[in-house]
Residue, then its C-alpha position, 0 to 999 in steps of 0.5 A: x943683894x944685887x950688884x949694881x957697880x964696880x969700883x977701882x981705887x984712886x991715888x986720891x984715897x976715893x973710887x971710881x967706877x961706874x954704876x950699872x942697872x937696867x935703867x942707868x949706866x954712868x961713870x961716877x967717883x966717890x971723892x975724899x971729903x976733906x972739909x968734914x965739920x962733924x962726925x955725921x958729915x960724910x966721909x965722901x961726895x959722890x959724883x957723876x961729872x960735875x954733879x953731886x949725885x950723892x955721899x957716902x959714910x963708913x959703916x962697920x956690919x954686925x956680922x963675925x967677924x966685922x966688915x968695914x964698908x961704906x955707905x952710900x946714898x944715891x939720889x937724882x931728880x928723876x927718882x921716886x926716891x933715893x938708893x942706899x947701897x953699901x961699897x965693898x972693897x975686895x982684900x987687897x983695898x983696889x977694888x970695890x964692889x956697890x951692891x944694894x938690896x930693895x928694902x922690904x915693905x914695913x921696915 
């Protein structure tokens, strides 16, 4: 896995932080969804500025012991496709790390 963004916790219960690859840097928040109408809704929308850049879903990981993580997907007009990538928090809740992995071909 690649880290490819570094987050720090907002008074508003969301992140922000910036996003880095060798082809994007820019600032970007992960905002509380307040108006969830489902289960399925995501529990944040992220931004870059003003635009919806994508949404993120709280997701538990398999392993042992379990960790809480967030989900996120990435999307902007430019890509090929969207980029998922999972937002850990460090022990203490302040701090986050966005790191992704490129899937393997046939999954």
């Amino acid at each position: 896995m690649s880290q490819i963004g570094s987050f720090t916790a907002t008074k508003d219960g969301g992140w922000s932080g910036t996003v880095h690859t060798l082809t994007i840097e820019t600032k970007v928040r992960l905002v509380p969804n307040d108006n969830r109408e489902s289960d399925q809704a995501p529990a944040f929308r992220v931004f870059a500025g003003k635009s919806e850049i994508g949404a993120a879903w709280p997701q538990r990981s398999g392993g042992e012991p379990p960790k809480e993580y967030l989900s996120v997907r990435l999307d902007d007009p430019s890509w090929l496709e969207p980029v998922t990538a999972a937002l850990f928090t460090d022990t203490e809740g302040k701090e986050a790390k966005l790191v992704w992995s490129r899937r393997r071909s046939g999954t």
